[in-house]
C-alpha beads as a LAMMPS data file, in Angstrom:
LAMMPS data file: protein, C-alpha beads

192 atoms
191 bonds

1 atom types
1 bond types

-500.0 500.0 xlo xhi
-500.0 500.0 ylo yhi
-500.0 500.0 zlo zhi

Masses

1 110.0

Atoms # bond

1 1 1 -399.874 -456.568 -19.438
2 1 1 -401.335 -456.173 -22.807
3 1 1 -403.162 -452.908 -21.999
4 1 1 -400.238 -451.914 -20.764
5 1 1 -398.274 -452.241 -24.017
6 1 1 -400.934 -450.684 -26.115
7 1 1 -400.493 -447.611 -23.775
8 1 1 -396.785 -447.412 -24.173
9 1 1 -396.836 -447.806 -27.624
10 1 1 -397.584 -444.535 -27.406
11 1 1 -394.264 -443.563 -25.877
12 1 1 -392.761 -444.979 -28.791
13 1 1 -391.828 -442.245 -32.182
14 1 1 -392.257 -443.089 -35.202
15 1 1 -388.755 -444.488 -36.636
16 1 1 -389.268 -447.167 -32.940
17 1 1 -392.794 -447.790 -34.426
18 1 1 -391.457 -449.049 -37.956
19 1 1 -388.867 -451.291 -35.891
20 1 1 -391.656 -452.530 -33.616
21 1 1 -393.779 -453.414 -36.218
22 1 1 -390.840 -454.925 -38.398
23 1 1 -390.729 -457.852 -35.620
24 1 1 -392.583 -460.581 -36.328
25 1 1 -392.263 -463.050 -32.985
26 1 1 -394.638 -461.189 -30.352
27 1 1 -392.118 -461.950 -27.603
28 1 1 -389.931 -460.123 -29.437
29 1 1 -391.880 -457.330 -29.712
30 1 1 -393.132 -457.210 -26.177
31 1 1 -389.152 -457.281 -25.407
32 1 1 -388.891 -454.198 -27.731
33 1 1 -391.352 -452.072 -26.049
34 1 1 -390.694 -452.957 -22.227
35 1 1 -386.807 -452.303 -23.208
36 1 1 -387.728 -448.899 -24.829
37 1 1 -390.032 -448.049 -21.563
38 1 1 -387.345 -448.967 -19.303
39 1 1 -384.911 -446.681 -20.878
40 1 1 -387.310 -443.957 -20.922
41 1 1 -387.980 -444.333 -17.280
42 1 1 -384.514 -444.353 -16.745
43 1 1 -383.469 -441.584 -18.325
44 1 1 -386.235 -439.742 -17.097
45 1 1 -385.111 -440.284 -13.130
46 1 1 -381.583 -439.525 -14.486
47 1 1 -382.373 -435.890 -16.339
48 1 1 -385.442 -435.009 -13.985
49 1 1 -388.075 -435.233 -16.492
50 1 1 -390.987 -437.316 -17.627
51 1 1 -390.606 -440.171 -19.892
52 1 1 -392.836 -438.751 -22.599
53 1 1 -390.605 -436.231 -22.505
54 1 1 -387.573 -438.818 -23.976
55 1 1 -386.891 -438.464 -26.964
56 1 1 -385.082 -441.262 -28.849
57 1 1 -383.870 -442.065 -32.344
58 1 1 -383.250 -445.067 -33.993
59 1 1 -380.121 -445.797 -35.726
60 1 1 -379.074 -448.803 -37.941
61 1 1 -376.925 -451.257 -36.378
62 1 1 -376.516 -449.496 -33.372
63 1 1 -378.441 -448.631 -29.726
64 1 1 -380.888 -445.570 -30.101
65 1 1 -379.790 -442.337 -29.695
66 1 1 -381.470 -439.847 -26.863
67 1 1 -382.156 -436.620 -28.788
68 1 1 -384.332 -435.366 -26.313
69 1 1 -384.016 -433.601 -23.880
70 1 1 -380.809 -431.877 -25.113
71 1 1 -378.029 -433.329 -22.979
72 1 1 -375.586 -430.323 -21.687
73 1 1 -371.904 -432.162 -21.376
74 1 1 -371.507 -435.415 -22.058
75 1 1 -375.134 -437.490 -22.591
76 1 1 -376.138 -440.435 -20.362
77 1 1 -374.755 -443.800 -21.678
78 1 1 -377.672 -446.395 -21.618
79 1 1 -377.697 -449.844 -22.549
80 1 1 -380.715 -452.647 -23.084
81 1 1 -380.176 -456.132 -23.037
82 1 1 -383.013 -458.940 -23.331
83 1 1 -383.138 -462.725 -23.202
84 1 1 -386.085 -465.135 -23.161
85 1 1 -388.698 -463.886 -21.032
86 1 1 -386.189 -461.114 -19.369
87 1 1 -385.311 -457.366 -20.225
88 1 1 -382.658 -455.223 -18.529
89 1 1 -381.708 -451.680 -18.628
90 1 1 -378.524 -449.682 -17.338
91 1 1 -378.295 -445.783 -17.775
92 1 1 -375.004 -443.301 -16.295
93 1 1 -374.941 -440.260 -16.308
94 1 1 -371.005 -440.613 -15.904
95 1 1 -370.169 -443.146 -18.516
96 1 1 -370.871 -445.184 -21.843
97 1 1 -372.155 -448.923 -21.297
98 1 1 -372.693 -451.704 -22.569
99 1 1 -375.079 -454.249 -21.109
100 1 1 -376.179 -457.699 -21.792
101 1 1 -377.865 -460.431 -19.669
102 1 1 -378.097 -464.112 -20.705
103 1 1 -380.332 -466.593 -19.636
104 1 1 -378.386 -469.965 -18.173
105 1 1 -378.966 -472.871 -20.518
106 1 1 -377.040 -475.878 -19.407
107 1 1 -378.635 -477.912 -22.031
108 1 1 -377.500 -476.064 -24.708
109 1 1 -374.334 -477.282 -26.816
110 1 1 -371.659 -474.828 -25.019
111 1 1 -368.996 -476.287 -26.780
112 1 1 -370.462 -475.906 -30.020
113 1 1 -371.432 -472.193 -29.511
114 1 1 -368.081 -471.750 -28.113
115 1 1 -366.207 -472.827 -30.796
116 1 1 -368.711 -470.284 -33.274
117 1 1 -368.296 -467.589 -31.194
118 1 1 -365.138 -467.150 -28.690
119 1 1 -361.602 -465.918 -29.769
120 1 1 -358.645 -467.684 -28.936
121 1 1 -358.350 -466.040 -25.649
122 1 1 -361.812 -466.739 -24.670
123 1 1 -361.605 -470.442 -25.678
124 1 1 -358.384 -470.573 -23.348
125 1 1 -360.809 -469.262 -20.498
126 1 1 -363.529 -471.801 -21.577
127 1 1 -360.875 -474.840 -21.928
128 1 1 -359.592 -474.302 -18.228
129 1 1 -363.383 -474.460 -17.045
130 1 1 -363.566 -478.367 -18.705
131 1 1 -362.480 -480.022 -15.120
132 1 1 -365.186 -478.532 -13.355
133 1 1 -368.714 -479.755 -12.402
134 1 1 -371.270 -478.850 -15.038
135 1 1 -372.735 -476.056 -13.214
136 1 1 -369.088 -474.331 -12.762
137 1 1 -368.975 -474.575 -16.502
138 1 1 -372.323 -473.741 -17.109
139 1 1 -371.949 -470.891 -15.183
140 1 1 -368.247 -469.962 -16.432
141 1 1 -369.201 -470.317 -20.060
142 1 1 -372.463 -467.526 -19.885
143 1 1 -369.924 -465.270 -17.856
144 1 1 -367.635 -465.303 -20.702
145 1 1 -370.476 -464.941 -23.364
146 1 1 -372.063 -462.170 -21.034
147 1 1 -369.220 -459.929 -20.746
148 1 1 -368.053 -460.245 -24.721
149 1 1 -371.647 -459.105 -25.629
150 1 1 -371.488 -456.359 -23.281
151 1 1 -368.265 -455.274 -24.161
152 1 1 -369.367 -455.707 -28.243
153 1 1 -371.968 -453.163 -26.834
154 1 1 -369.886 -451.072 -25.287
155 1 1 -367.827 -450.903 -28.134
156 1 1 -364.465 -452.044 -26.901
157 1 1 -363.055 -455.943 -27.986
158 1 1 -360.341 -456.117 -24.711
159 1 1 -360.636 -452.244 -23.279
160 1 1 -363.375 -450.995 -20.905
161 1 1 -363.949 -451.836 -17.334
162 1 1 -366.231 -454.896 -16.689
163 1 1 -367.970 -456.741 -14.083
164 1 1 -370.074 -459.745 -13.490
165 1 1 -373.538 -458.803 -11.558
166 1 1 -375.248 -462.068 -9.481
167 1 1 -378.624 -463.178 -10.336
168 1 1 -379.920 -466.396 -10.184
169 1 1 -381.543 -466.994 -13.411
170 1 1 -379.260 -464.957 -15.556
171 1 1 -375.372 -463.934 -16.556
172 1 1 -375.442 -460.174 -16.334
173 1 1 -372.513 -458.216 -17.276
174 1 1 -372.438 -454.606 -17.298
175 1 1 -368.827 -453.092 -18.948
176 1 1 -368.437 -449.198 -18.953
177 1 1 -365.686 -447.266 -20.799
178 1 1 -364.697 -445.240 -17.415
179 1 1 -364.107 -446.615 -14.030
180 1 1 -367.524 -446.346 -12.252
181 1 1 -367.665 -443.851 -9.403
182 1 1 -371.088 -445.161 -7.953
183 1 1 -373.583 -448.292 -9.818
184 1 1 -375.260 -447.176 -13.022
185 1 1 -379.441 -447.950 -12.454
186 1 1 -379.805 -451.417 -13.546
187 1 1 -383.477 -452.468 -14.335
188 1 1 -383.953 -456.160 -15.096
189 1 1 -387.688 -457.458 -15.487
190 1 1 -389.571 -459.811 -16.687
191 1 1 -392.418 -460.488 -19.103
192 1 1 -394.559 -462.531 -17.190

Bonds

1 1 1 2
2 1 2 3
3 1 3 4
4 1 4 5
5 1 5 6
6 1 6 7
7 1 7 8
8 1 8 9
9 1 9 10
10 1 10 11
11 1 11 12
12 1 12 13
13 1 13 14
14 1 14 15
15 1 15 16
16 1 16 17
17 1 17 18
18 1 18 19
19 1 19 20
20 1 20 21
21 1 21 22
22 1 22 23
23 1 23 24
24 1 24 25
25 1 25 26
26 1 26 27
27 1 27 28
28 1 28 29
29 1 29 30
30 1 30 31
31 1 31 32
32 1 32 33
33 1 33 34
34 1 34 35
35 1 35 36
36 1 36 37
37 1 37 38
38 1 38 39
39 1 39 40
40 1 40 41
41 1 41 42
42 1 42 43
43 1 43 44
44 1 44 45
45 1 45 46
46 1 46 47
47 1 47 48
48 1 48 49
49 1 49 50
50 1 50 51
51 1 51 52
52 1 52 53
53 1 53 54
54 1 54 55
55 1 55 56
56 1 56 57
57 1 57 58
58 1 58 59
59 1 59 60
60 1 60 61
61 1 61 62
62 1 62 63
63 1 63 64
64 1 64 65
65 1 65 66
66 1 66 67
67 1 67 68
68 1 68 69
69 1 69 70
70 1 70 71
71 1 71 72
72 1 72 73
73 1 73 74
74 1 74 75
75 1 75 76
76 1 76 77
77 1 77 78
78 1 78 79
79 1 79 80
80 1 80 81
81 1 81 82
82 1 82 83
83 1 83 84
84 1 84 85
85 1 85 86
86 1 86 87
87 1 87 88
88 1 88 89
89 1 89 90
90 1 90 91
91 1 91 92
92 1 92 93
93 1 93 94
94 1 94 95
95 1 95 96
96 1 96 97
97 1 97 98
98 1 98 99
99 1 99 100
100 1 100 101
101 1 101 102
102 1 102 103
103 1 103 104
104 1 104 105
105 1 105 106
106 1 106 107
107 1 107 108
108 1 108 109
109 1 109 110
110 1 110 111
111 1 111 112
112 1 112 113
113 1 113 114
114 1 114 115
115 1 115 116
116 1 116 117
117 1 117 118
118 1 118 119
119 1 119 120
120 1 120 121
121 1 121 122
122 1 122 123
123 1 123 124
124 1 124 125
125 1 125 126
126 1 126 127
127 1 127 128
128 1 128 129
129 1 129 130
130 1 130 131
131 1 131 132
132 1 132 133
133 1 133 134
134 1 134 135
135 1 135 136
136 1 136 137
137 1 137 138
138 1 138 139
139 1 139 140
140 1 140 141
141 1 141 142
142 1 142 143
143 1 143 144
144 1 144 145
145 1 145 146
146 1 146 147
147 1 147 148
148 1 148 149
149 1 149 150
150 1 150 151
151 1 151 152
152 1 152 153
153 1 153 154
154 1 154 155
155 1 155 156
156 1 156 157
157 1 157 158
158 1 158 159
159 1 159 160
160 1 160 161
161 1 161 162
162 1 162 163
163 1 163 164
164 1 164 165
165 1 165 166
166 1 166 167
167 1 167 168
168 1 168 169
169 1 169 170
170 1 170 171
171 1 171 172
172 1 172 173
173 1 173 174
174 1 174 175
175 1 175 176
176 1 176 177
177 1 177 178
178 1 178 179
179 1 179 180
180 1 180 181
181 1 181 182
182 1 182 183
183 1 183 184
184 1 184 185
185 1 185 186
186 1 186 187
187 1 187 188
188 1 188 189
189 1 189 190
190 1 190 191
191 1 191 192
C-alpha cells in the first residue's frame, strides 16, 4: 500500500500537503490520504469526472471545501470519518452530512468518557442502557457517541435526520440535514 500512497500524494494540493505533513503518527497520516482519495473518488462518480480533476481546499476547523469542479446548485455534501485502522466516506448530491464511524471498545472506561463527553440527555440514554448485558451497553454507548459526532459534523446539536448503519466492527452513523431520498455512497475501508 505504500506505493500506493506515494502515488496519491499526488492527488493531494498544496494547503492538504502542509496538513499531511503537519501529522506526525504515520497511521494518522495514512488515514489522511486514503480519506482525501476516497472523497475524491466519490465526488468524482457523483459529478462525472476524474478524481484529479477534484479540487479541494482546506479550511481551519472545518471539513475541506470542493472548489473544483464548480458545483451548479447546491454542491455535494461529503463527510470523512476515521478510527483505528478504518476510514469512511459519504458524499450526496442532495444533502449536507455528517459522518463518523467508531471502532467498538468494550474495554474502554465508557462511563468515564461518558461522563466527559455526553449532555444530560445523552447520559439519560446511557443510564437506561446500565441493566443490560455488556455488549448491549457496549454497543448502546458507541451508538450514542457515533451519532453526536456525526451530528457535531453535520453541524446540528438535536436537528438533522440520523441513522445508525450495521457493521460488525464499527458504530457508523451517518446524519444529513434533509430527509434522504435514496442512500448517500458510503465508503468504509481499511488500512490493512
Amino acid at each position: 500500500m505504500d506505493a500506493q500512497l506515494q502515488r496519491w500524494l499526488g492527488w493531494l494540493s498544496p494547503g492538504e500537503m502542509a496538513r499531511h505533513q503537519r501529522f506526525v503518527r504515520a497511521q494518522r497520516q495514512r488515514q489522511f490520504v486514503v480519506g482525501r482519495v476516497l472523497l475524491r473518488m466519490a465526488l468524482a462518480r457523483l459529478l462525472g469526472v476524474t478524481p484529479q480533476e477534484i479540487g479541494l481546499e482546506e479550511q481551519v476547523g472545518k471539513a475541506p471545501r470542493l472548489v473544483a469542479p464548480v458545483a451548479r446548485g447546491t454542491p455535494p455534501g461529503f463527510s470523512l470519518a476515521h478510527s483505528g485502522r478504518w476510514v469512511a466516506c459519504a458524499v450526496s448530491a442532495q444533502t449536507a452530512l455528517g459522518l463518523d464511524v467508531e471502532m467498538k471498545d468494550g474495554a474502554r472506561d465508557l462511563n468515564a468518557l461518558a461522563a466527559q463527553a455526553f449532555d444530560s440527555g445523552e447520559m439519560s440514554q446511557w443510564e437506561r442502557l446500565q441493566g443490560l448485558p455488556a455488549a448491549s451497553r457496549v454497543e448502546g454507548f458507541y451508538r450514542l457517541w457515533s451519532e453526536k459526532e456525526a451530528r457535531f459534523k453535520l453541524g446540528a446539536a438535536s436537528g438533522g435526520h440520523c441513522l445508525a448503519l450495521a457493521h460488525a466492527e464499527l458504530s457508523v452513523a451517518l446524519c444529513s440535514e434533509l430527509p434522504l431520498e435514496q442512500p448517500p455512497a458510503i465508503e468504509i475501508i481499511t488500512l490493512e
